[in-house]
Biotite code that builds the C-alpha atoms (Angstrom):
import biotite.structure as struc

atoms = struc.array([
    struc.Atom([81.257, -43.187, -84.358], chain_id="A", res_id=1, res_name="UNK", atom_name="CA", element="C"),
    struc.Atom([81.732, -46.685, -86.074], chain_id="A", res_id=2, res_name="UNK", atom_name="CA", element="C"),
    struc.Atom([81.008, -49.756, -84.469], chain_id="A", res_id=3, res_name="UNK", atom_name="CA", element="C"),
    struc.Atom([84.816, -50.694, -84.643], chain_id="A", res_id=4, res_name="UNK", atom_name="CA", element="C"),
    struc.Atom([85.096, -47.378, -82.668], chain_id="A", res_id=5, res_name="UNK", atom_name="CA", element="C"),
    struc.Atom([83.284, -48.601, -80.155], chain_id="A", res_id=6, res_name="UNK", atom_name="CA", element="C"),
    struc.Atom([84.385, -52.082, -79.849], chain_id="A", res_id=7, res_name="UNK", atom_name="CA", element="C"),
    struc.Atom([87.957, -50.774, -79.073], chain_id="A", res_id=8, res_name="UNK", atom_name="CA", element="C"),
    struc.Atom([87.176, -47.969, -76.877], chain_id="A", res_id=9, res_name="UNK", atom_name="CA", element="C"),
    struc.Atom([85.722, -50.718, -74.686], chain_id="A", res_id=10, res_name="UNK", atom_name="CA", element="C"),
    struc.Atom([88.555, -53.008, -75.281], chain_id="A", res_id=11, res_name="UNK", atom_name="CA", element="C"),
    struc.Atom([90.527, -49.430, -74.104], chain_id="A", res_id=12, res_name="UNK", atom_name="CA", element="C"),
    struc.Atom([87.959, -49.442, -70.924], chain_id="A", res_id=13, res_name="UNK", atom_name="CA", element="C"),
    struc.Atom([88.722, -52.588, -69.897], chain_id="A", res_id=14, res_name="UNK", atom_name="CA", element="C"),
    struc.Atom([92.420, -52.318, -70.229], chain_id="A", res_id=15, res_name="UNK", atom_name="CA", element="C"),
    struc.Atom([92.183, -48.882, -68.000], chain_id="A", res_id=16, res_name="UNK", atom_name="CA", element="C"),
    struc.Atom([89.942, -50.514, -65.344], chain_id="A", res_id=17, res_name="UNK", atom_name="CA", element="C"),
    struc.Atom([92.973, -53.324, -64.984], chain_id="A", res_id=18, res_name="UNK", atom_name="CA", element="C"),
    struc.Atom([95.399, -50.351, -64.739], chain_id="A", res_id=19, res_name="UNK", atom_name="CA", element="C"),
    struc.Atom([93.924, -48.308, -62.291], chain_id="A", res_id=20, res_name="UNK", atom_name="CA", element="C"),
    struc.Atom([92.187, -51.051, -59.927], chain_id="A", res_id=21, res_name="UNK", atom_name="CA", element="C"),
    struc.Atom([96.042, -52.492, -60.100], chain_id="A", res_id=22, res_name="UNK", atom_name="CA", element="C"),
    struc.Atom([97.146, -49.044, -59.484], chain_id="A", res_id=23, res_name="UNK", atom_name="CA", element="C"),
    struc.Atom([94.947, -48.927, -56.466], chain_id="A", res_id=24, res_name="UNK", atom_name="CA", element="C"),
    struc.Atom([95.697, -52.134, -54.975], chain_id="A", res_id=25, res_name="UNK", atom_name="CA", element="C"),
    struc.Atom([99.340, -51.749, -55.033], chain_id="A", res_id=26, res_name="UNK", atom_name="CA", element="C"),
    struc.Atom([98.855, -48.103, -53.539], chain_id="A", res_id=27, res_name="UNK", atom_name="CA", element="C"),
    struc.Atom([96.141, -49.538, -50.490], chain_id="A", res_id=28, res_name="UNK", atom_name="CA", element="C"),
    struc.Atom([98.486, -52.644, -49.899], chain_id="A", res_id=29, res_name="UNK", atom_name="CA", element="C"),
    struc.Atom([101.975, -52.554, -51.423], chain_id="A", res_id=30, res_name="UNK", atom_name="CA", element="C"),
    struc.Atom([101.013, -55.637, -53.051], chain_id="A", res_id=31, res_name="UNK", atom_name="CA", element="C"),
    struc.Atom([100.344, -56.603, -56.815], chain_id="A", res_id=32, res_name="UNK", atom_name="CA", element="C"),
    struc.Atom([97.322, -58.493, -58.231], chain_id="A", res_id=33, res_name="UNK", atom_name="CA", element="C"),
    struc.Atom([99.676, -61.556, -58.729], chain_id="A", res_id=34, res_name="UNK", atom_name="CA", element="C"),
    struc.Atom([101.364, -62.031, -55.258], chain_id="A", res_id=35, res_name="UNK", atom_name="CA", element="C"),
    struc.Atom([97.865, -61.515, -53.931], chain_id="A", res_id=36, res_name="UNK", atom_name="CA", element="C"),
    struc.Atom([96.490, -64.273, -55.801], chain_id="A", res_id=37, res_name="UNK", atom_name="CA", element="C"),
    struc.Atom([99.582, -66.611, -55.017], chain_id="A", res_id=38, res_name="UNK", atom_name="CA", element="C"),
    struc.Atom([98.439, -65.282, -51.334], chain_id="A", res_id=39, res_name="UNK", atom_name="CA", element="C"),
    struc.Atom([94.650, -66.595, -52.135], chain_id="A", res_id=40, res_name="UNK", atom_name="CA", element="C"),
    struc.Atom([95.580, -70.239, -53.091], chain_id="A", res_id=41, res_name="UNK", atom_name="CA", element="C"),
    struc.Atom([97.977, -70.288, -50.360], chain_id="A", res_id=42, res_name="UNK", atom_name="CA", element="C"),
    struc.Atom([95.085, -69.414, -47.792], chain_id="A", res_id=43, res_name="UNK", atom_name="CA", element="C"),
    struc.Atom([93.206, -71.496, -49.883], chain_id="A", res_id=44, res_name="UNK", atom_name="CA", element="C"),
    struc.Atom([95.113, -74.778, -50.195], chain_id="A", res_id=45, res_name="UNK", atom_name="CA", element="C"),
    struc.Atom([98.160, -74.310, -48.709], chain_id="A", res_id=46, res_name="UNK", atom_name="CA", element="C"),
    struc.Atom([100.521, -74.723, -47.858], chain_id="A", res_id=47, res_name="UNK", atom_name="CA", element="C"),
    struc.Atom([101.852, -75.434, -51.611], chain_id="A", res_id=48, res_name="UNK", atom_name="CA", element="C"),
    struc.Atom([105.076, -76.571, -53.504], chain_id="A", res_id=49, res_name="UNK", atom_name="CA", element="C"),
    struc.Atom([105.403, -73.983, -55.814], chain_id="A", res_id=50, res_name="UNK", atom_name="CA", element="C"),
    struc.Atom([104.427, -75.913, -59.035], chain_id="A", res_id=51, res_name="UNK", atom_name="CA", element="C"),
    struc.Atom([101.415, -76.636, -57.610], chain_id="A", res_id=52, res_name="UNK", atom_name="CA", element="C"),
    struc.Atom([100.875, -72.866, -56.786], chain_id="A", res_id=53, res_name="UNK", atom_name="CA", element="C"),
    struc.Atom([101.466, -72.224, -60.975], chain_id="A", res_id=54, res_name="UNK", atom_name="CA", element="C"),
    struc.Atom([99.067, -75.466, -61.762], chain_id="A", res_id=55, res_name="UNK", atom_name="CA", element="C"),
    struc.Atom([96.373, -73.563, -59.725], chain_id="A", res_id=56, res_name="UNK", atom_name="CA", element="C"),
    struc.Atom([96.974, -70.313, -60.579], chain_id="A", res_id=57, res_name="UNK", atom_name="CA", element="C"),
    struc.Atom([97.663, -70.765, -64.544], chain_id="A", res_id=58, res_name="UNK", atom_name="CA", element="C"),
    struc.Atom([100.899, -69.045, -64.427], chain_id="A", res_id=59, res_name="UNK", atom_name="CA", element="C"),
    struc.Atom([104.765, -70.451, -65.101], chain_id="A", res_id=60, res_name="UNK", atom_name="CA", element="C"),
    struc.Atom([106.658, -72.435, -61.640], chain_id="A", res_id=61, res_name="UNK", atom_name="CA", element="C"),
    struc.Atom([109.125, -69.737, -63.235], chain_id="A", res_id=62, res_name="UNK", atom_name="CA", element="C"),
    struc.Atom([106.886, -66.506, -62.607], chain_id="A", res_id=63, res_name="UNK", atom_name="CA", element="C"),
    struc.Atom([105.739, -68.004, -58.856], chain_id="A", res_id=64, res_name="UNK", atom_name="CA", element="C"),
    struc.Atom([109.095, -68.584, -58.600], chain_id="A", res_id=65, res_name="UNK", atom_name="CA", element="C"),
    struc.Atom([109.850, -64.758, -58.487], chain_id="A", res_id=66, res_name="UNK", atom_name="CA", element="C"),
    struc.Atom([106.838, -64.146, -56.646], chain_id="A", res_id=67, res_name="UNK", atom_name="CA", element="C"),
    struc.Atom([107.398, -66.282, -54.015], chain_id="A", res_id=68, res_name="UNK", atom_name="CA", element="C"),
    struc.Atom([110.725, -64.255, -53.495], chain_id="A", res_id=69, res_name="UNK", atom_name="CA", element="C"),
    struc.Atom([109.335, -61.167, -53.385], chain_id="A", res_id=70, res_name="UNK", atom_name="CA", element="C"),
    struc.Atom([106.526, -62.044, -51.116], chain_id="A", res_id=71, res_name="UNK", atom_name="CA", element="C"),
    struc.Atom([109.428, -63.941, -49.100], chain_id="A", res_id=72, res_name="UNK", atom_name="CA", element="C"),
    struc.Atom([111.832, -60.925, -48.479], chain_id="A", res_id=73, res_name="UNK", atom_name="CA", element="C"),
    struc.Atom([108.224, -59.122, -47.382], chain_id="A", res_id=74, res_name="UNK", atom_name="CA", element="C"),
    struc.Atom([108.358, -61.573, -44.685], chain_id="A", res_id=75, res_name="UNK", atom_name="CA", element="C"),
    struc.Atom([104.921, -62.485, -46.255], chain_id="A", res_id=76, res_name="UNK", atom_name="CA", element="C"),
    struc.Atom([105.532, -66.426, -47.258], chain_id="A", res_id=77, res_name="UNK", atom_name="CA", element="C"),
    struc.Atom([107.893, -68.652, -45.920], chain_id="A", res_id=78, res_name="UNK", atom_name="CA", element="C"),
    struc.Atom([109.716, -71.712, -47.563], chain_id="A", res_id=79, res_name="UNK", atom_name="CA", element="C"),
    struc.Atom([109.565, -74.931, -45.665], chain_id="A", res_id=80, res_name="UNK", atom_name="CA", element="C"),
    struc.Atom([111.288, -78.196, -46.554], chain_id="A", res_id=81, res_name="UNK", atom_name="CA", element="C"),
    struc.Atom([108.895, -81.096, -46.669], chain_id="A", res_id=82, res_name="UNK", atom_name="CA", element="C"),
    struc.Atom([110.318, -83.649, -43.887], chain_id="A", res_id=83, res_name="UNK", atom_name="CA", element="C"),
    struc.Atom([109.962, -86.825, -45.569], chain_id="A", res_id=84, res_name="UNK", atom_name="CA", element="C"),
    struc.Atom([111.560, -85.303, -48.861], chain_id="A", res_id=85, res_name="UNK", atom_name="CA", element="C"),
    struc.Atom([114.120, -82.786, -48.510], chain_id="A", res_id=86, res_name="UNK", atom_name="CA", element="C"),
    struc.Atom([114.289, -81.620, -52.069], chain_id="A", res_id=87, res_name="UNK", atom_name="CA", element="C"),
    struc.Atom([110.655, -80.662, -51.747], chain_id="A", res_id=88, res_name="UNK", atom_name="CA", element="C"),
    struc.Atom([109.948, -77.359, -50.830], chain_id="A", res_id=89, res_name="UNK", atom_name="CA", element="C"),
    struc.Atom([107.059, -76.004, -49.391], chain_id="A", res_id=90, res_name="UNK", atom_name="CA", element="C"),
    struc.Atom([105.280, -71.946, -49.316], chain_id="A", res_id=91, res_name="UNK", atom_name="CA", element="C"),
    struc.Atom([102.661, -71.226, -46.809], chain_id="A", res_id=92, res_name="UNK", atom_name="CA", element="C"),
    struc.Atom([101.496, -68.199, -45.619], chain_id="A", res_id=93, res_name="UNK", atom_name="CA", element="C"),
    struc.Atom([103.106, -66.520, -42.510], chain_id="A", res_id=94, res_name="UNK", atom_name="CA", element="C"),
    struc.Atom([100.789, -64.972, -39.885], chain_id="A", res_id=95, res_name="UNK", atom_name="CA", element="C"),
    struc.Atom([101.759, -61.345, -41.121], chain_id="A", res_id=96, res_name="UNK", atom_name="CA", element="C"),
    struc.Atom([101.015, -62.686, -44.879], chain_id="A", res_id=97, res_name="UNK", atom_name="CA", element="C"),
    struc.Atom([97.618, -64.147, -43.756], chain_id="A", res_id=98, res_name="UNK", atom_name="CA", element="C"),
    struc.Atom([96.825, -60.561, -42.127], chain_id="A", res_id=99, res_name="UNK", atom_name="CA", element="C"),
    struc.Atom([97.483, -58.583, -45.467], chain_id="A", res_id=100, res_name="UNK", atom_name="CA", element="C"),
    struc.Atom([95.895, -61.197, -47.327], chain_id="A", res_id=101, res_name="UNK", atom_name="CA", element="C"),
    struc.Atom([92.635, -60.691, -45.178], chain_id="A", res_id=102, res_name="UNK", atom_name="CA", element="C"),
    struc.Atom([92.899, -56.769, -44.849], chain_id="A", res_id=103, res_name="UNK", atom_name="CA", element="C"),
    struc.Atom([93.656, -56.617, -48.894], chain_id="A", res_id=104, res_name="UNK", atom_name="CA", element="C"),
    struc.Atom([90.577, -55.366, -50.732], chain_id="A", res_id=105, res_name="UNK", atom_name="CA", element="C"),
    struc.Atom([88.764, -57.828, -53.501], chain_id="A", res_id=106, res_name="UNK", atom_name="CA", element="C"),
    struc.Atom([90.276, -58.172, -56.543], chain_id="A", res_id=107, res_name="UNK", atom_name="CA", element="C"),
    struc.Atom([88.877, -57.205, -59.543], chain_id="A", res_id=108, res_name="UNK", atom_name="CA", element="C"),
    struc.Atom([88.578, -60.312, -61.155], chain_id="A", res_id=109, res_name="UNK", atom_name="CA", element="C"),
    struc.Atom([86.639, -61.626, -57.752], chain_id="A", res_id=110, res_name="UNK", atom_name="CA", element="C"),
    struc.Atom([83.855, -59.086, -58.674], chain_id="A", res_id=111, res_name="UNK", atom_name="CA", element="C"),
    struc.Atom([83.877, -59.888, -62.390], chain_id="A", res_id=112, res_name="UNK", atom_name="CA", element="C"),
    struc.Atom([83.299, -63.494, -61.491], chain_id="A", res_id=113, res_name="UNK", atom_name="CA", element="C"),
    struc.Atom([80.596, -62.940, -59.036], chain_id="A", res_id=114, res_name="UNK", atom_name="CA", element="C"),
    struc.Atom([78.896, -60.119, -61.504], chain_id="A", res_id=115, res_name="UNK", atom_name="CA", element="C"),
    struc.Atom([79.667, -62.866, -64.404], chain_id="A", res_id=116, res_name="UNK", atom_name="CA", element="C"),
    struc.Atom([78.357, -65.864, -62.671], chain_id="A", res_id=117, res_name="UNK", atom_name="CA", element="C"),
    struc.Atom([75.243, -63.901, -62.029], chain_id="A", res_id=118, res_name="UNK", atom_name="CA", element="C"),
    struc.Atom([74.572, -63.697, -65.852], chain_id="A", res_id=119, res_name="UNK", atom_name="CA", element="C"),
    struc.Atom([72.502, -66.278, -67.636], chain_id="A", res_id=120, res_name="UNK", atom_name="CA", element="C"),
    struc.Atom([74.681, -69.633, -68.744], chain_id="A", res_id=121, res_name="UNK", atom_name="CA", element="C"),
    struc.Atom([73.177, -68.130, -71.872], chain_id="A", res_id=122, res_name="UNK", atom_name="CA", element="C"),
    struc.Atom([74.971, -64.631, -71.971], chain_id="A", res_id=123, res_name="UNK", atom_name="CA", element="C"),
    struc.Atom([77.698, -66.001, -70.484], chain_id="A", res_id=124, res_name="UNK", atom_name="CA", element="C"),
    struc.Atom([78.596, -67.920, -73.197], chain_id="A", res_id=125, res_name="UNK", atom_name="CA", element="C"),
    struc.Atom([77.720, -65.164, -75.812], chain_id="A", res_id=126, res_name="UNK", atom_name="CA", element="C"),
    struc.Atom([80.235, -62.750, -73.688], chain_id="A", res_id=127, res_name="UNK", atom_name="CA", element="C"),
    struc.Atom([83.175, -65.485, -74.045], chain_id="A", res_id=128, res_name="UNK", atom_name="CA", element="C"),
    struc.Atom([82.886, -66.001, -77.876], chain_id="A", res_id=129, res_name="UNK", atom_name="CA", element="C"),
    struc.Atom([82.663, -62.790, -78.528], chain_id="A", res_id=130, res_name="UNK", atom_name="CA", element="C"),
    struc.Atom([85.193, -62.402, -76.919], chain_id="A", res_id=131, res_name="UNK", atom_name="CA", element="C"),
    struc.Atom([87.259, -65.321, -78.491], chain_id="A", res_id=132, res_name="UNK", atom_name="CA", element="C"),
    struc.Atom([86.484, -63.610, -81.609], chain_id="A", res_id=133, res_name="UNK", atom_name="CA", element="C"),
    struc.Atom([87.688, -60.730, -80.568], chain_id="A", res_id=134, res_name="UNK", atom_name="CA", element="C"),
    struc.Atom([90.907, -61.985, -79.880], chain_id="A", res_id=135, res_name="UNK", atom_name="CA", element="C"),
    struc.Atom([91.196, -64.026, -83.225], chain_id="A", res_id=136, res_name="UNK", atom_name="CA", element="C"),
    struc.Atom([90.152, -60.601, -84.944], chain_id="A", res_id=137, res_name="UNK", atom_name="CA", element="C"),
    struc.Atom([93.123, -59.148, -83.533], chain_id="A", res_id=138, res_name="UNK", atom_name="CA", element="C"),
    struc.Atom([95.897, -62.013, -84.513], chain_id="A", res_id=139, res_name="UNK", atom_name="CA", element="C"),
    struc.Atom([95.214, -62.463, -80.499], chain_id="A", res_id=140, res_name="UNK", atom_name="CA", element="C"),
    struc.Atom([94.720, -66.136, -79.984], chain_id="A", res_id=141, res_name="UNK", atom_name="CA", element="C"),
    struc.Atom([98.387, -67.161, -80.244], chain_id="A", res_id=142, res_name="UNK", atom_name="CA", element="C"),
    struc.Atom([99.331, -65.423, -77.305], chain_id="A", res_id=143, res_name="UNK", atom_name="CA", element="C"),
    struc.Atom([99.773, -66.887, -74.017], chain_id="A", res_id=144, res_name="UNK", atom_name="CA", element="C"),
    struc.Atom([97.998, -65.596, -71.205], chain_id="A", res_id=145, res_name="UNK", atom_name="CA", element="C"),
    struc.Atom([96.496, -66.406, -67.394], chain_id="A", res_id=146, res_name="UNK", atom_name="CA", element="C"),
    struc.Atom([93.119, -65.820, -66.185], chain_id="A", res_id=147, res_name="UNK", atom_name="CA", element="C"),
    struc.Atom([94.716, -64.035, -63.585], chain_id="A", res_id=148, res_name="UNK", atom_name="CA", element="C"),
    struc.Atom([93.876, -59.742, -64.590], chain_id="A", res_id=149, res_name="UNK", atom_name="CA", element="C"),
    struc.Atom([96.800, -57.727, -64.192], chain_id="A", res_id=150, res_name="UNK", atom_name="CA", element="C"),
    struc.Atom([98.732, -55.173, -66.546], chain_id="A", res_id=151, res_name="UNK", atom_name="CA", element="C"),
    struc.Atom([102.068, -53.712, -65.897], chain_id="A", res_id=152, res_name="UNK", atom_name="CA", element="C"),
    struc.Atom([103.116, -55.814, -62.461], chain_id="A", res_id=153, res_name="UNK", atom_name="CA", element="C"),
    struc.Atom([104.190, -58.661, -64.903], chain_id="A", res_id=154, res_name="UNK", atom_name="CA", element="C"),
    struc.Atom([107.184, -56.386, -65.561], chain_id="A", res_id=155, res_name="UNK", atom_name="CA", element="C"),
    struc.Atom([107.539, -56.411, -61.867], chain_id="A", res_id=156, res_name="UNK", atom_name="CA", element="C"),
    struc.Atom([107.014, -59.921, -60.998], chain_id="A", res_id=157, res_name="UNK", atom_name="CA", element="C"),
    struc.Atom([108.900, -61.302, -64.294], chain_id="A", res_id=158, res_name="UNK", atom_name="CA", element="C"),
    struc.Atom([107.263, -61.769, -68.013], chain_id="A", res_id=159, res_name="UNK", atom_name="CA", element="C"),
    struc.Atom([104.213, -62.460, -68.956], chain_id="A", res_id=160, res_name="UNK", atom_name="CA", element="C"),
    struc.Atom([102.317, -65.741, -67.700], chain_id="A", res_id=161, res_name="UNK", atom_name="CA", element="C"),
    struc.Atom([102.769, -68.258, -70.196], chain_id="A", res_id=162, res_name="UNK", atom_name="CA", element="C"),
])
C-alpha cells in the first residue's frame, strides 16, 4: 500500500467516525451535533442574541438562525425580546432544553479536544500543519468551514457553515 493510500484511508476514517458518532447522537437524542452545540453556548453563556450564538460558535447568524427554529418548535429554546430594546431578540435554554442538553452524551469533538490538549504543544502543532497541508494538497483551503464536526446534518440544519 502507498503512503498516499494510507493518508486517505485515514482521511476516510475520520470522515466515518463523524458519520457514525453523528449517526449515534441523533439516534440516542433526536438531536444533531449542531443544535447541541448551539445548546452548549447557550448553557454556557446564555442566554444569547443569535449573532452572538454564530460569533461563538463559528457558524453563519443564517445557519443558527434555522437552528434556533428547529430547536424552538422542539420546545427546546425559547425566543425572548430584550426589554429595554424590542428589536433585540434573545435564545435561552428552556428547562426541558437544559435536561437534554445535560442527559446528551459528549460530543466527539469534546473528546478530541481533551485527547488533543493532552498532546505535547509540540505534536500539537505538527498534527495542525499537517493537517493544513493536507488541506492545501487537496485544493482544500478555500473552503469555508466551522470547527464545529458534523457531516450530513448541515443538509438538515441549512448549508454548510461559512
Amino acid at each position: 500500500m502507498t503512503d498516499h493510500d494510507q493518508i486517505l484511508i485515514a482521511l476516510r476514517r475520520i470522515t466515518r467516525a463523524i458519520d457514525l458518532q453523528s449517526r449515534q447522537l441523533v439516534k440516542q437524542t433526536g438531536l444533531t451535533a449542531p443544535q447541541l452545540v448551539v445548546m452548549m453556548a447557550l448553557d454556557k453563556d446564555g442566554p444569547l442574541c443569535p449573532t452572538d450564538i454564530a460569533k461563538q460558535i463559528a457558524a453563519s447568524p443564517a445557519t443558527v438562525t434555522t437552528i434556533v427554529d428547529r430547536l424552538e418548535a422542539l420546545g427546546l429554546v425559547q425566543r425572548r425580546e430584550k426589554p429595554t430594546d424590542r428589536r433585540v431578540t434573545h435564545i435561552l435554554l428552556t428547562a426541558k432544553g437544559e435536561a437534554a442538553y445535560r442527559s446528551a452524551p459528549e460530543l466527539l469533538q469534546a473528546g478530541f479536544l481533551s485527547r488533543f490538549r493532552s498532546l505535547a504543544c509540540w505534536e500539537q502543532h505538527m498534527l495542525l500543519s499537517s493537517l493544513e497541508r493536507i488541506a492545501t494538497l487537496m485544493d482544500a483551503q478555500a473552503i469555508s468551514a466551522s470547527p464545529i464536526l458534523t457531516s450530513e446534518e448541515w443538509a438538515t440544519d441549512e448549508d454548510p457553515v461559512g
